[in-house]
C-alpha positions as CSV (number, residue, x, y, z in Angstrom):
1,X,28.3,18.3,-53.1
2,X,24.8,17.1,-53.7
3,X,26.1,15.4,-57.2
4,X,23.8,11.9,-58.0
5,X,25.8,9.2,-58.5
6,X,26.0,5.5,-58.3
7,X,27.8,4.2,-55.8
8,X,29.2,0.5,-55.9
9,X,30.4,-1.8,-52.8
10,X,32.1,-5.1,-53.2
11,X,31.1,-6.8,-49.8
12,X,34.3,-9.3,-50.5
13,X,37.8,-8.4,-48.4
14,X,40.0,-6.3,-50.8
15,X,42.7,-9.3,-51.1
16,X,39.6,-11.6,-52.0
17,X,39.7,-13.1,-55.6
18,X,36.9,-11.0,-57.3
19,X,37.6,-7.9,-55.7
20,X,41.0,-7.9,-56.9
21,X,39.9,-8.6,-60.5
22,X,37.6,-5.5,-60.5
23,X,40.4,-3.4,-59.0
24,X,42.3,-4.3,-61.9
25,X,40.0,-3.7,-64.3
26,X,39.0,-0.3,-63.0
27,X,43.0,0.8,-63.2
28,X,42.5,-0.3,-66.8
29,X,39.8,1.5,-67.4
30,X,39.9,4.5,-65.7
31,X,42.0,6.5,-68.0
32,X,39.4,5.9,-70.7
33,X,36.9,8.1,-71.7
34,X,33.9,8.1,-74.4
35,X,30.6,9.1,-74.6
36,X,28.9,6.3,-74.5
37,X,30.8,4.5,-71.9
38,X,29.3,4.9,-68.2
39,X,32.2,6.8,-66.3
40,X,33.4,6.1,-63.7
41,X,34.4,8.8,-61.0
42,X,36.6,7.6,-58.4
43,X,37.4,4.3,-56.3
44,X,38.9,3.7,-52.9
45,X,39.1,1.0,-50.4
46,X,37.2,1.5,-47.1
47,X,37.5,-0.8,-44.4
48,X,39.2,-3.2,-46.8
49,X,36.0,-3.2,-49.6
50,X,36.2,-2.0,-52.3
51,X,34.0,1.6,-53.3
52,X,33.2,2.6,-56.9
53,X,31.9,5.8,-57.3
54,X,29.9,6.0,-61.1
55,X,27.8,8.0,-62.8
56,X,24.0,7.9,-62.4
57,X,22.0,6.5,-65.1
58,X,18.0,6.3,-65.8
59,X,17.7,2.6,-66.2
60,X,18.6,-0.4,-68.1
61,X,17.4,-1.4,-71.7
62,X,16.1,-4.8,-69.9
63,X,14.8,-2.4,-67.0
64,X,13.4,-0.3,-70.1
65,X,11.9,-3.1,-72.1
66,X,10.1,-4.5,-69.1
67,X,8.4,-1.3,-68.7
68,X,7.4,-0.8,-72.6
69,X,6.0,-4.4,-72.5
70,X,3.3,-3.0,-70.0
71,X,2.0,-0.7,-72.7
72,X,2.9,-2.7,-76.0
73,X,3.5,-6.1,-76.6
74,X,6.3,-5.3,-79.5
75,X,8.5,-4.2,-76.4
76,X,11.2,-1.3,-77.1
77,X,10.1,0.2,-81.1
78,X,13.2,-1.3,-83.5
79,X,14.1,2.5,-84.3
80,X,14.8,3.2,-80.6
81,X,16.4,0.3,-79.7
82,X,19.0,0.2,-82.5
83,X,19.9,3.5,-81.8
84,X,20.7,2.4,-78.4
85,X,22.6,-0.9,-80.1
86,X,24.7,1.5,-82.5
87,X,25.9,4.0,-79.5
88,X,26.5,0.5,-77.3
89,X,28.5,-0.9,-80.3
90,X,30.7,2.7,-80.9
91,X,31.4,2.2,-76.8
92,X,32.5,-1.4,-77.8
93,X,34.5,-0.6,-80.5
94,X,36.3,2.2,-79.0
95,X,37.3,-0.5,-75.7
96,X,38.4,-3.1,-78.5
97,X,40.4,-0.3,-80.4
98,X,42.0,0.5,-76.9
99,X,43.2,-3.4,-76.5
100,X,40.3,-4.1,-73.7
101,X,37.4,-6.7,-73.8
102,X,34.6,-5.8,-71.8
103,X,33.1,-9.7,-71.5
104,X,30.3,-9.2,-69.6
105,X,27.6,-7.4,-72.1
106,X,24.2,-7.9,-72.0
107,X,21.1,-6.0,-71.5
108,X,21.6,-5.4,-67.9
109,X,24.9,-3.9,-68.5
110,X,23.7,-1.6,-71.4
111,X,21.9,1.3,-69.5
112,X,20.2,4.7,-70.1
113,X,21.2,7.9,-69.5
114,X,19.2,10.9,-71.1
115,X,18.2,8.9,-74.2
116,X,21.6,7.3,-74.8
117,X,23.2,3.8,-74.1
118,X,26.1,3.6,-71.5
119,X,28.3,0.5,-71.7
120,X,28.4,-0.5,-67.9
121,X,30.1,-3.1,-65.6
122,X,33.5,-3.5,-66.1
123,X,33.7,-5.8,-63.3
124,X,35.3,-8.5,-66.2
125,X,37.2,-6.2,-68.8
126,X,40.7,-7.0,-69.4
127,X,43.6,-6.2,-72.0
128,X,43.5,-7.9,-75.1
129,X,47.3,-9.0,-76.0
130,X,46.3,-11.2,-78.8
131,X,43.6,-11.7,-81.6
132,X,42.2,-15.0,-79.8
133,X,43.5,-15.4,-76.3
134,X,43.9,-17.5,-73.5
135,X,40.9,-16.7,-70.8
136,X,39.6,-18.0,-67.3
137,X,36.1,-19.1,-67.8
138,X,34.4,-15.5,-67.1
139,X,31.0,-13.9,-67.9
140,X,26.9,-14.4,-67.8
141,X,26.8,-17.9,-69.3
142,X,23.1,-16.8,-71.2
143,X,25.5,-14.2,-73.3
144,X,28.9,-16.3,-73.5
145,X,30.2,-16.8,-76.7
146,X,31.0,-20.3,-78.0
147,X,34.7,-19.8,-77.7
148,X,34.7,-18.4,-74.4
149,X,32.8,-21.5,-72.9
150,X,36.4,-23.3,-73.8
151,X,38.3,-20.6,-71.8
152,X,39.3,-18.1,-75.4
153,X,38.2,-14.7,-75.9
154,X,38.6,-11.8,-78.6
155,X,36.8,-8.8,-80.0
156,X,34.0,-11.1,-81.5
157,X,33.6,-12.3,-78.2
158,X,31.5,-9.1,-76.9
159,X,29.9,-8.8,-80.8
160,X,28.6,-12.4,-79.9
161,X,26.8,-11.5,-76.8
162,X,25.5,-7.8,-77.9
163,X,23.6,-10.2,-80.3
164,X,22.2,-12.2,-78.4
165,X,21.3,-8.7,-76.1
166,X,19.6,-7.8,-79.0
167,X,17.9,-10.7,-80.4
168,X,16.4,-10.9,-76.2
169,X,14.9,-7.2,-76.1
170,X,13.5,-8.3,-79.6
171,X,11.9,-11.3,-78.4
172,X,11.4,-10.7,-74.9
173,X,13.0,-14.2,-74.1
174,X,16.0,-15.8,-73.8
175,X,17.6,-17.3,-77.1
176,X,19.7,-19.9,-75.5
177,X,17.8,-20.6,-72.6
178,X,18.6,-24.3,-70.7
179,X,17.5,-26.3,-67.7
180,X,21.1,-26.3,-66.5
181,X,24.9,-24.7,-66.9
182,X,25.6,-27.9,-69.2
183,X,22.4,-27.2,-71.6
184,X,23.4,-23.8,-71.9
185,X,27.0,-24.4,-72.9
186,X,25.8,-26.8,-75.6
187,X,23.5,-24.3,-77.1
188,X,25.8,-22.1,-77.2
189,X,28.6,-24.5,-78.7
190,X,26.2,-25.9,-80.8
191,X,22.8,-25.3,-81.1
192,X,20.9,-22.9,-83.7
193,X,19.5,-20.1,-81.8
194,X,15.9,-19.6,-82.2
195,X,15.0,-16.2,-83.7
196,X,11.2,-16.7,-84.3
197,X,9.4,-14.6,-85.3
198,X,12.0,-11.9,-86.2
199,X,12.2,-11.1,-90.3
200,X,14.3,-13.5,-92.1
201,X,16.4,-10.7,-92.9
202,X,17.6,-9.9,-89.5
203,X,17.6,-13.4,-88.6
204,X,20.1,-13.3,-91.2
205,X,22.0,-11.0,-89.7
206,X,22.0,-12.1,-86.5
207,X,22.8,-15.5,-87.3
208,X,26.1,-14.5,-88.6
209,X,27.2,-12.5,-85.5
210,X,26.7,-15.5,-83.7
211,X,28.5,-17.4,-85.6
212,X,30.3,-20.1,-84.0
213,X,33.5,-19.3,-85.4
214,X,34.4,-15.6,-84.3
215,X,36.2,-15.4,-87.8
216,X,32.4,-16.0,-89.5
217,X,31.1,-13.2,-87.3
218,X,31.1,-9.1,-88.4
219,X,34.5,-7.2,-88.2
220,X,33.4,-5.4,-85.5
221,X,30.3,-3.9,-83.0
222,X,29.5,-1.0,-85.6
223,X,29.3,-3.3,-88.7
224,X,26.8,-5.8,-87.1
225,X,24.7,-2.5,-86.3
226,X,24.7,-1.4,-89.5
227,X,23.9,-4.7,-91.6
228,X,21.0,-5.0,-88.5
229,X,19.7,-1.1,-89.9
């Protein structure tokens, strides 16, 4: 019908570990609908792979804040980008209200469309049956929260990693970067994140959604964004 979209292919054999998982995920979340979630549009099996069918958008904000830093050092202006941060944060909010965890945010997944965020990739999303849960080890291990290196998840969970999203575009480099998987994890666990040069004040901020106790962190997506404003 000469409609853009994006279209997805998982290379793996439908019966394959990962493809099953996003299968499941996409019969969670395709009943769900909100504006700043990317939609997706259909999904079939074809010659035993998986096809997902999604909607089109411009760009991601890491895509975005590559191509600001070409013009200006300072990257994506503060206004802008918390704008994006509060629409990916309502998108959040509205999964966790639903009982589903996205676990997979980071700038990558956060994506443009006509000025707005979408919330993307819901490759690792699951239903939430309980305030801190039982997990498999899942996710981008540069954005994992502390709790879910030792296989628990919850809403602070995805509050934990939009952080450190943010604090990235900020900086323009990674805040818990490591050599290898085991100096990654114990940043994460428990290392200070480095937040130089940002304002004390949102260092302040930031430091407390990424807590290391999901309890210490903000009640939810929205409220980080608007201590962070």
């Amino acid at each position: 019908g000469g409609v853009n979209v994006a279209v997805k292919r998982i290379f793996r054999p439908l019966d394959d570990e990962s493809s099953q998982r996003e299968l499941q995920s996409l019969q969670l979340i395709r009943e769900l609908r909100h504006p700043f979630l990317l939609q997706t549009q259909a999904f079939w099996s074809l010659e035993d792979r998986l096809v997902i069918v999604m909607e089109l958008a411009d760009d991601s904000l890491a895509d975005w804040n590559r191509e600001v830093r070409q013009v200006s050092e300072e990257g994506i202006p503060v206004a802008e980008l918390l704008a994006y941060f509060r629409e990916a944060a309502e998108a959040l909010d509205y999964l966790h209200n639903m009982n589903v965890l996205h676990r997979d945010v980071k700038p990558a997944n956060l994506l443009r469309l006509k000025g707005h965020a979408k919330v993307a990739d819901f490759g690792l999303a699951r239903m939430m049956e309980a305030k801190l849960e039982a997990a498999t080890f899942c996710g981008t291990p540069l954005y994992m929260a502390p709790e879910v290196w030792r296989n628990k998840v919850c809403p602070q969970s995805d509050q934990y990693s939009l952080a450190i999203a943010y604090a990235e575009l900020r900086t323009s480099r990674q805040i818990f970067a490591g050599a290898d998987f085991v100096e990654v994890c114990t940043k994460h666990t428990s290392g200070k994140p480095d937040l130089d040069p940002l304002p004390e004040g949102e260092q302040r901020v930031l430091l407390r959604a990424l807590a290391k106790l999901p309890e210490q962190r903000y009640a939810d997506c929205v409220s980080f964004i608007d201590a962070l404003e």
